[in-house]
Backbone as JSON, one array per atom type, in Angstrom:
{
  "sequence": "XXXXXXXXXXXXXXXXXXXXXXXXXXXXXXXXXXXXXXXXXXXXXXXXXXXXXXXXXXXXXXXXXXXXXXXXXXXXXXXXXXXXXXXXXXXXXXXXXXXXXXXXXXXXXXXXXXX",
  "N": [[27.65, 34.36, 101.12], [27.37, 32.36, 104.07], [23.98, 29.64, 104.21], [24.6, 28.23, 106.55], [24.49, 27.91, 110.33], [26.61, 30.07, 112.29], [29.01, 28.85, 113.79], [29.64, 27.86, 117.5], [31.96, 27.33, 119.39], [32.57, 24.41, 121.27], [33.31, 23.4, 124.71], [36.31, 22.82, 126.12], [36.2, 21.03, 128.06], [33.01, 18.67, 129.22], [31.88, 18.67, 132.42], [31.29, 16.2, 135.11], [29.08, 16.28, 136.29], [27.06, 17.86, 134.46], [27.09, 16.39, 131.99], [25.89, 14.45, 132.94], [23.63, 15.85, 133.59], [22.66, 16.38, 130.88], [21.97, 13.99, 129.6], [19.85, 12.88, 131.56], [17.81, 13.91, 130.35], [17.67, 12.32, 127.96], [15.89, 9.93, 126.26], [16.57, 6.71, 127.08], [17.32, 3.94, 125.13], [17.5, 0.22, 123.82], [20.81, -0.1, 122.52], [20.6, -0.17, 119.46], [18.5, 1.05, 118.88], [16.65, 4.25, 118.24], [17.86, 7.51, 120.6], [15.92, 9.14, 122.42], [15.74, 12.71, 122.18], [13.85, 14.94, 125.08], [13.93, 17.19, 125.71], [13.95, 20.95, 125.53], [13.79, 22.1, 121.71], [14.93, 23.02, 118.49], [13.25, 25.1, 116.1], [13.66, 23.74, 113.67], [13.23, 21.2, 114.79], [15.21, 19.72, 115.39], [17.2, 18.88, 118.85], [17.9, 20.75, 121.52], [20.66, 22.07, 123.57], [21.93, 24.55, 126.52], [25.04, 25.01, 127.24], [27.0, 26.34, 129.25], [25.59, 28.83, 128.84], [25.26, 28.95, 126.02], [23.99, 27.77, 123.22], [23.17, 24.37, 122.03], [22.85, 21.69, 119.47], [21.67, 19.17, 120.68], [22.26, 16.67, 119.28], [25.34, 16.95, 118.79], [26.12, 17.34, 121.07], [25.79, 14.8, 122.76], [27.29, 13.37, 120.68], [29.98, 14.7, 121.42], [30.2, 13.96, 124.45], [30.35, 11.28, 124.48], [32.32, 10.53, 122.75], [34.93, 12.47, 122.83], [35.45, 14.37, 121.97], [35.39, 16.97, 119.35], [34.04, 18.25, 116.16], [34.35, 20.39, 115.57], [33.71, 22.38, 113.1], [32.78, 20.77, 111.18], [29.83, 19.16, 110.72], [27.47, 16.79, 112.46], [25.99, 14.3, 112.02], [22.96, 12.07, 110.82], [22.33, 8.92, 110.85], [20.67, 7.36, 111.41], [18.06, 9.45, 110.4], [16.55, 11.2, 112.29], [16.41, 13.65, 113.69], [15.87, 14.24, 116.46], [17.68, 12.35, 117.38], [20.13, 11.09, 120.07], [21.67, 8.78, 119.93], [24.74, 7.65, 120.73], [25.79, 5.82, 118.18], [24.45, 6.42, 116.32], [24.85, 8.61, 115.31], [27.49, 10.5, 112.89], [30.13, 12.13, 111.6], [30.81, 14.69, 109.46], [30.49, 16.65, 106.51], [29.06, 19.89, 105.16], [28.17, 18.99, 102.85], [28.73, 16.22, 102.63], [26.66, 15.31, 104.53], [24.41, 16.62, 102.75], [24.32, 14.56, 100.26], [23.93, 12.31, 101.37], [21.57, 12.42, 102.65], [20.12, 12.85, 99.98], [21.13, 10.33, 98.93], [18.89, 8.75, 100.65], [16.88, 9.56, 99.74], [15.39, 11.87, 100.74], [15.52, 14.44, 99.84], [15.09, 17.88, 98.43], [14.24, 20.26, 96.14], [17.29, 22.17, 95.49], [19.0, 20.5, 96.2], [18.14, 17.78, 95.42], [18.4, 14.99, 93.18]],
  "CA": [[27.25, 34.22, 102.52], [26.49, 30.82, 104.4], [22.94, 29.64, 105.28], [24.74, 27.66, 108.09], [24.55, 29.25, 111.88], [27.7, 30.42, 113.14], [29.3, 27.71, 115.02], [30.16, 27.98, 118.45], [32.59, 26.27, 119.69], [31.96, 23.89, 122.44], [33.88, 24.06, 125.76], [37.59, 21.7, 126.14], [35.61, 19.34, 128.51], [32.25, 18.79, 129.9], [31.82, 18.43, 133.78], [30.1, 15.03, 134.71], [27.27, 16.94, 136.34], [26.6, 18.68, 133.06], [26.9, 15.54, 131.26], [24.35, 13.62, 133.85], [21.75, 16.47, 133.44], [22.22, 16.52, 129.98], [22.17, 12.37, 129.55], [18.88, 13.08, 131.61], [17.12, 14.88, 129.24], [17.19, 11.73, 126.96], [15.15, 8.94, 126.86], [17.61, 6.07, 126.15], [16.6, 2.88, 124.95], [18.44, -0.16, 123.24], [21.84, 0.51, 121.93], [20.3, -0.03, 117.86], [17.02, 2.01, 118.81], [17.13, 5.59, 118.68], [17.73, 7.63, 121.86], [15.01, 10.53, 121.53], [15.93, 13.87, 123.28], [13.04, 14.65, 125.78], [13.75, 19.09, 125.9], [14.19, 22.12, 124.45], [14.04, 22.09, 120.31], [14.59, 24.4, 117.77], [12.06, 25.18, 115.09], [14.11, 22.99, 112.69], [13.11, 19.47, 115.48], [16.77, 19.29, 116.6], [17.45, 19.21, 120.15], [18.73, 21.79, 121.93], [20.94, 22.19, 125.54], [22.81, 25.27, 126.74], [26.42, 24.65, 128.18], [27.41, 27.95, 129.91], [25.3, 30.15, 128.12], [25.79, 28.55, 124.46], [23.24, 26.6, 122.5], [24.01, 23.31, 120.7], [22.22, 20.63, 119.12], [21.66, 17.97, 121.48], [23.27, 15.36, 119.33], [26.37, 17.44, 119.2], [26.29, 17.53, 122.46], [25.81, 13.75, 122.69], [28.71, 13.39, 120.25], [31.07, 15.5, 122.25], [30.64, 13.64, 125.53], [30.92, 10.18, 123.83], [33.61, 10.69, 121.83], [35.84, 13.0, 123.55], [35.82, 15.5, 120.9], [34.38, 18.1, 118.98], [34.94, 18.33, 115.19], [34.3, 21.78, 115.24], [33.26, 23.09, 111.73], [32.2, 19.48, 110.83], [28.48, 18.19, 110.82], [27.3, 16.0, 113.38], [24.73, 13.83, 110.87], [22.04, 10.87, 112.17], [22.23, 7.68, 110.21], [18.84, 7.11, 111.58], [17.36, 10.35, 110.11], [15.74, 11.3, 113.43], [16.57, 14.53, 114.46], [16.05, 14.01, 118.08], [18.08, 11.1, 118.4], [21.59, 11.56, 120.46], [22.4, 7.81, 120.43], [26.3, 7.96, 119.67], [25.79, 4.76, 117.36], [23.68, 6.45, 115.33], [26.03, 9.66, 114.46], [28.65, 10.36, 112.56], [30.76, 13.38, 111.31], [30.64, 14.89, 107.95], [31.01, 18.05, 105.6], [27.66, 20.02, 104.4], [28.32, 18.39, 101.58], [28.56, 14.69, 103.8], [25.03, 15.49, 104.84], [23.47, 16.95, 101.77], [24.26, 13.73, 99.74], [23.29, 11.26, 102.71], [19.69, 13.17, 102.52], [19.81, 12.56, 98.27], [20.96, 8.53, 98.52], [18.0, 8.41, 101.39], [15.15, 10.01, 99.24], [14.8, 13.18, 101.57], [16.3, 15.88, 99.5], [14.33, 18.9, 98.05], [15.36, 21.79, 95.88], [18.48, 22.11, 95.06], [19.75, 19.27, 96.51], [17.89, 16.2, 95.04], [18.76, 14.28, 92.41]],
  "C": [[26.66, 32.84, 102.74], [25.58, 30.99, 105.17], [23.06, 28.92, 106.79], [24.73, 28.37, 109.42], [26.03, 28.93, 112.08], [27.75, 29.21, 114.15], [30.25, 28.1, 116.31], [30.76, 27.03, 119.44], [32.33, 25.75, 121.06], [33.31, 23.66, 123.67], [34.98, 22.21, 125.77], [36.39, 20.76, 126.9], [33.75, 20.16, 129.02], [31.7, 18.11, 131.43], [30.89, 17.33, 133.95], [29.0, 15.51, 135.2], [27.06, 17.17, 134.98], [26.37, 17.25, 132.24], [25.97, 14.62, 131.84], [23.17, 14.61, 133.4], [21.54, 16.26, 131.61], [21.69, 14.52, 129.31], [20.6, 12.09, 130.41], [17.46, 13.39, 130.82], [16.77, 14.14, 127.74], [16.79, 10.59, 127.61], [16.06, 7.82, 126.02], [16.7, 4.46, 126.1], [17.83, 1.82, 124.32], [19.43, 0.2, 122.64], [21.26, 0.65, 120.27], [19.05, 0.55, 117.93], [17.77, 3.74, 119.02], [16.92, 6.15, 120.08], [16.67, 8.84, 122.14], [15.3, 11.91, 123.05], [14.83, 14.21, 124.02], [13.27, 16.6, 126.33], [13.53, 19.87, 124.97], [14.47, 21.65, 122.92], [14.01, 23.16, 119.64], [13.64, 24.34, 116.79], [12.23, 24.14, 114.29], [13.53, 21.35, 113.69], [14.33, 18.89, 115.77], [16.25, 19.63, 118.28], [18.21, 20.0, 120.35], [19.39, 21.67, 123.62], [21.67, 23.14, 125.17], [23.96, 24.7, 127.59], [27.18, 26.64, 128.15], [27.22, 29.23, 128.45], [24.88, 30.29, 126.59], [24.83, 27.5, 124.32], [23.51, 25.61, 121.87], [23.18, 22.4, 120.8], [22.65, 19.6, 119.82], [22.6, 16.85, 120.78], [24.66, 15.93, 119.17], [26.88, 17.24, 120.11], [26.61, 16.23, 122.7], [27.39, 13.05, 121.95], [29.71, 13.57, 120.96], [31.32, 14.55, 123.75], [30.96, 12.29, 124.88], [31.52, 9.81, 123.1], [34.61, 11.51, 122.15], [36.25, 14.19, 123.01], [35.08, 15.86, 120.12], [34.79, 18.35, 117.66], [34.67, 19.7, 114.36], [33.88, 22.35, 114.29], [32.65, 22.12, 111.45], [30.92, 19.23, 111.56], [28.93, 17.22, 111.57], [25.52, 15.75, 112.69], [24.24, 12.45, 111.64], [22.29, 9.79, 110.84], [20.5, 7.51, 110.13], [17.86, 8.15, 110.67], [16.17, 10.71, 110.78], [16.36, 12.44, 114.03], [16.51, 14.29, 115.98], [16.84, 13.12, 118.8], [19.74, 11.55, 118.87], [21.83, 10.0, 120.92], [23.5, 7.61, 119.62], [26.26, 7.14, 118.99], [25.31, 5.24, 116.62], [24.22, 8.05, 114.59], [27.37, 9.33, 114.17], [29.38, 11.6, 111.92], [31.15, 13.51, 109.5], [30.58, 15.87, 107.1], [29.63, 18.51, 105.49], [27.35, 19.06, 103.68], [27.94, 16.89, 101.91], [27.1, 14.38, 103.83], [24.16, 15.48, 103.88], [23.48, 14.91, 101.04], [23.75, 11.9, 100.44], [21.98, 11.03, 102.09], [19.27, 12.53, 101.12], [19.6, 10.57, 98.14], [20.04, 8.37, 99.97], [16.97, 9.21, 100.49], [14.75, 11.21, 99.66], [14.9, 14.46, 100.95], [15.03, 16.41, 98.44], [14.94, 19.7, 97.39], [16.25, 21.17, 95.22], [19.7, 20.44, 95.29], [19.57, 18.02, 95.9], [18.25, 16.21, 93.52], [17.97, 15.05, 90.97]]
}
């Protein structure tokens, strides 16, 4: 059994209202600064927005409108290592696996994971 959450897939497009309120909701700053989400979080310090009904990590979300696409099963990982940040420069797409070893050659990893 995986400790990952069930992924729910995110909707063919998102309406530019939806993408204004949600583009609201961050506080944007220089393109090489992070952009820091400014709502809802989950316990973990991700961001959170609903799109009809459905929860998703803000930079997902962020991803999805600035990139045009959704890589569905695939991590949506921060360069920065800033949970809150949804500036598309600073994600990038990547396996568990992608992620876990990111975390290890940055120093962050715990458990099972580190070095």
């Amino acid at each position: 059994m995986s400790f990952l959450p069930r992924y729910i897939p995110m909707p063919r497009t998102i309406a530019p209202e939806m993408a204004a309120r949600f583009w609201a909701l961050v506080e944007k700053a220089a393109p090489d600064r992070c952009w820091h989400w400014r709502s809802v979080t989950s316990s973990a310090g991700y961001g959170q927005f609903k799109i009809n009904g459905a929860r998703y990590g803000a930079h997902r979300v962020a991803f999805f409108i600035s990139q045009g696409r959704d890589p569905r099963d695939l991590q949506i990982c921060h360069r920065c290592d800033n949970p809150l940040c949804c500036n598309p420069d600073h994600l990038f797409v990547g396996t568990h696996d992608d992620n876990m070893a990111d975390k290890v050659a940055k120093g962050r990893a715990r458990g099972r994971f580190s070095r």
